[in-house]
N, C-alpha and C positions, 0 to 999 in steps of 0.2 A: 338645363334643358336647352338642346339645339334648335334650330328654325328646323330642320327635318325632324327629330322624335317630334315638336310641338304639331307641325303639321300632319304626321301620321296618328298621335292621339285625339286631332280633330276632327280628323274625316272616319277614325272609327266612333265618334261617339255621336257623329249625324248618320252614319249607317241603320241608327237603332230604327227597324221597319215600324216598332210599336208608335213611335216618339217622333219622327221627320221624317217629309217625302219632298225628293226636288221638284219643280217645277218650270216649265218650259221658258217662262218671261218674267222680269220685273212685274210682281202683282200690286208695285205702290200706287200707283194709278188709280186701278180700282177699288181699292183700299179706302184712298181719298175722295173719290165720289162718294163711298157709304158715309166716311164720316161727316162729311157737307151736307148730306143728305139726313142724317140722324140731326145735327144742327140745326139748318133750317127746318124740320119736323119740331125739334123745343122749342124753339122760339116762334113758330104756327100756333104752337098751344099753353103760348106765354107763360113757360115755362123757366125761360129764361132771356133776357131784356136785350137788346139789340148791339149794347157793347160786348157782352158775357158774349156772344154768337159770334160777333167779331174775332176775340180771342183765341175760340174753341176752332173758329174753320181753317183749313191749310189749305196753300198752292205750290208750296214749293217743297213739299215731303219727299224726304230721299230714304231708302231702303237700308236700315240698322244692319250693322253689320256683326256678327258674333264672334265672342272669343274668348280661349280658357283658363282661365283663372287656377293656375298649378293649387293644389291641397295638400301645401307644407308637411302639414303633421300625419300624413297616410302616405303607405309604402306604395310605391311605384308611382307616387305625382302624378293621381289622378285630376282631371281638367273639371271646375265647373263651369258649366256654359253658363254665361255672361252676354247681353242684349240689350245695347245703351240704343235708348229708345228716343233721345231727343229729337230724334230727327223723324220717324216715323208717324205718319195722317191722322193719329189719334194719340195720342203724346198728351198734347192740351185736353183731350177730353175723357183720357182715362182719370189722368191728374183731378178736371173737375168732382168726376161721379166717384173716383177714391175720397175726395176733401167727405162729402156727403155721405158713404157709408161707413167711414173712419167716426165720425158724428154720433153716428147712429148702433156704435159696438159700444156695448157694456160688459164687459167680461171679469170673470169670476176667477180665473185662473191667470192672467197676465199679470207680468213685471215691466216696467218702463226700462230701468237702466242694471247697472251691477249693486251701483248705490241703494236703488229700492229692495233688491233682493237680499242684500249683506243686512239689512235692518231690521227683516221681515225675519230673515236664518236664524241671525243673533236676540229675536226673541222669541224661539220655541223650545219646547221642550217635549220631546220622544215618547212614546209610550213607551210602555217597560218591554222590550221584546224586537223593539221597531228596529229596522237600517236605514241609512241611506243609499237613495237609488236616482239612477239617472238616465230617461228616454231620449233617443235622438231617434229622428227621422231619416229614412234612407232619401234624397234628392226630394224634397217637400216641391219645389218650386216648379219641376221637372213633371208631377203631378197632377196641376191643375191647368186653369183655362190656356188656349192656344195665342201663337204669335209666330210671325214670320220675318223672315233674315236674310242675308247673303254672307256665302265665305269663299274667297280665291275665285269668284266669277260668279261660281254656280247661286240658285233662290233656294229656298227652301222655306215649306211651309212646316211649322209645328202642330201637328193633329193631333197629340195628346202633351198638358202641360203647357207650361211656359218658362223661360229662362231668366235668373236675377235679369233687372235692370226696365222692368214695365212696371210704371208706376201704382197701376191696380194690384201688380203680384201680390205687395205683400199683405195689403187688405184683404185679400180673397183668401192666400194661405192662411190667416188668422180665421177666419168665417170658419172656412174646411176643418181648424183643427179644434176650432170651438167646437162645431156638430161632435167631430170624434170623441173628445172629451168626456162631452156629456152622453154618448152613446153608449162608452164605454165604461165609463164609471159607474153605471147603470147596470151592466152586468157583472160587474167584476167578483168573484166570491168573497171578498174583505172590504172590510172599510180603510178605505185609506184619508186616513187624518191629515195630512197636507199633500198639495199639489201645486206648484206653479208651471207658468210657462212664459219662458222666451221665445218668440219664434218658432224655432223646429226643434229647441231644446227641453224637456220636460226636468222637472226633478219631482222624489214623489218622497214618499217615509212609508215602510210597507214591511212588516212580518216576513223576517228572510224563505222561511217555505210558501208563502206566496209570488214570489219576487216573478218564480217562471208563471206563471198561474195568468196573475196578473198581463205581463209582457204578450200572453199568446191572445188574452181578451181583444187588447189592443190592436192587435194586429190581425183581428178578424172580422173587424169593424168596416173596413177598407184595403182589399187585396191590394189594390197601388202606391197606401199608404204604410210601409211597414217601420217598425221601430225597432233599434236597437238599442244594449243594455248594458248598462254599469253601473256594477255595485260596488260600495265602500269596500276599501282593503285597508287592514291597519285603521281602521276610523277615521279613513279620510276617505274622501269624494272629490277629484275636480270638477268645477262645473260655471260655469265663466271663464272669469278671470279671479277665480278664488278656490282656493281647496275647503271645503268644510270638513273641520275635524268633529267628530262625535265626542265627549266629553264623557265622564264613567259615570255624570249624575242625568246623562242622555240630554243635555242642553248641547246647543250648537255654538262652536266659537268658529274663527275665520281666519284666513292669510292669503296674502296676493299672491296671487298663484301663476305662473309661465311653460308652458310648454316645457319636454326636456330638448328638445329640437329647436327651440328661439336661440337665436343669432342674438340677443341681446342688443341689439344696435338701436338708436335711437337718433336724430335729427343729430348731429354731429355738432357742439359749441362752435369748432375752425369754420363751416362749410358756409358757402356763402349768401345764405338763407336770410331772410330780414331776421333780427335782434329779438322780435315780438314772437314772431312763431316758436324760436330755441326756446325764449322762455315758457310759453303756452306749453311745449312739448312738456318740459322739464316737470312745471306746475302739477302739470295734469298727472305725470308719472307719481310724484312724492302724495299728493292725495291720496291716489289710490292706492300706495302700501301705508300709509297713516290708517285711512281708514278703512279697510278692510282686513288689516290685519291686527284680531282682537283679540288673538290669541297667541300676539306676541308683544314684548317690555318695549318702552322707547328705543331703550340701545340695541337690539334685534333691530329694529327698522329703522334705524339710521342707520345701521350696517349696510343692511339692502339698500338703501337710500344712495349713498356711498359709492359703494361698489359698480353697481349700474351706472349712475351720471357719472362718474371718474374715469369709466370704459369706454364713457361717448366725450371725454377731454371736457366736460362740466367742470371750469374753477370752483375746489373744495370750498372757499368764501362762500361762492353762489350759494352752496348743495345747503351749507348750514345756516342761509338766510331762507330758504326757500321751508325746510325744515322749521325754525321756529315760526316760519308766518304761517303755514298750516298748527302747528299746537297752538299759537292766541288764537288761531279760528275757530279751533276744535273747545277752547278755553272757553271761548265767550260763546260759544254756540250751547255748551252747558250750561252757563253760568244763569243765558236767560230763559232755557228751560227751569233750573234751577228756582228763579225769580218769579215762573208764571206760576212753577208748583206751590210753591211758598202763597204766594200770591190765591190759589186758588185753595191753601189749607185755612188762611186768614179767614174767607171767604166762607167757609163752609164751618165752622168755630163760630163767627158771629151769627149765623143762621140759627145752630143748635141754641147759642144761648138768647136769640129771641124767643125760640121755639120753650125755650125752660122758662123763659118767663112770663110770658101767653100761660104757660101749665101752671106755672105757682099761683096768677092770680086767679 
């Protein structure tokens, strides 16, 4: 993409009357008097202690500037708006009040990483009937509360939603898509036996003739908030960075899964990157096809193993130290599950046989 298409896909996508309106002046100014002014208000009602005030207040706030993050894997390289907020009068204070309501979620339907979710997959099992399915959200972030920016001169305020990169976003979109959840789940005319959620991504298990049923619940929940839908083909689902296969005894197995559109490229061995980062890159790659793919033999993933780092000039030496030191981890990572089980059959063996002896006499 050229500096003209970039530019002409930006200014159409601050056009949107719903979502941005320009305005006449730099509003960081008064921006930063409210948030001094909300500062000194917590710390009036000692709320928060006279360094914490310190931290939160700004003088020298400059006006975030936005920018579009191309979407690789959708045709025609749609932009997501992007608003790196460090520099913006409330930066520090969204950060605080996010630490505190990050605190205070308890959620029923969230995953932390790929790793909690591949653990979670690989130990369920389907009802007799079930698919797999998967919700995405149409621009989640573009949805909720407001923020303002600058692009190629002009201000703009955002009067509905906000754009990645404000520290409160993603705490709030988690809020929003809790309520939804539990709203819609509530109505839904089936029961659906599992749900998780990453972010804007859902994955659900649901009766293929309810699959439309379902999807239309959700998305009447909240006109702003709509979802879109993919179901298993062939008994797989992408959905991360892992495809889930369906299994014919309806258990779920797993594989690392990549875009057909990935460039495959990774931190380059030659480039002249520190030593510690290739390897981090490298590490972090071989993990995540070790473990995530369970539904494939060692030699399968040392193939992929392989083939990838050998494409980024990774010495085949490295690829197959890197390779055994993930299986002794994954070795002993069983071994002292292995130990705790053993451990807790011993345990529960001497129990009964106090318990039969208390009865005998």
């Amino acid at each position: 993409m050229d500096k003209n298409e970039y530019a002409t896909k930006m200014k159409q996508l601050l056009t949107s009357d719903k979502t941005y309106v320009t305005v006449d002046k730099d509003p960081t100014s008064s921006f930063q008097t409210k948030n001094n002014s909300i500062v000194r208000r917590l710390q009036d009602l000692k709320l928060i202690d006279t360094r914490t005030a310190m931290k939160l207040r700004t003088y020298k706030a400059v006006c975030p500037k936005i920018y579009g993050q191309p979407k690789a894997h959708k045709a025609g390289l749609p932009l997501r708006p992007v608003v790196p907020c460090m520099t913006a009068p409330s930066y520090e204070l969204s950060k605080f009040v996010g630490s505190i309501l990050r605190k205070s979620l308890t959620s029923k339907y969230n995953i932390k990483d790929s790793f909690e979710f591949c653990q979670y997959v690989n130990n369920i099992c389907l009802p007799t009937g079930h698919i797999l399915v998967s919700f995405d959200v149409v621009s989640l972030f573009t949805s909720i509360p407001k923020d303002y920016f600058s692009f190629e001169g002009a201000y703009y305020i955002q009067k509905f939603g906000t754009a990645m990169g404000n520290p409160l976003s993603p705490i709030i979109a988690d809020l929003v898509m809790e309520d939804i959840l539990d709203e819609a789940i509530s109505k839904t005319s089936c029961v659906i036996p599992f749900i998780k959620k990453y972010v804007d991504d859902l994955f659900l298990v649901l009766p293929p003739d309810k699959v439309q049923d379902v999807v239309n619940t959700f998305n009447e929940v909240n006109q702003n908030i709509q979802f879109t839908l993919e179901m298993e083909e062939g008994r797989r689902l992408p959905f991360l960075d892992m495809a889930l296969i369906r299994q014919e005894d309806d258990t779920v197995k797993t594989e690392w899964y990549c875009k057909s559109i990935a460039s495959g490229r990774f931190l380059n061995f030659h480039s002249g990157h520190p030593m510690h980062q290739k390897m981090n890159v490298a590490q972090n790659f071989v993990k995540r096809v070790m473990v995530f793919s369970t539904n494939l033999d060692l030699k399968r993933k040392r193939e992929i193993v392989h083939r990838h780092l050998k494409a980024n000039d990774y010495p085949k030496c490295l690829i197959n130290r890197l390779i055994n030191r993930a299986k002794h981890q994954t070795v002993n990572n069983n071994t002292a599950m292995d130990v705790q089980f053993l451990r807790l059959q011993v345990a529960i063996v001497a129990l009964f046989s106090v318990c039969a002896a208390e009865v005998d006499k």
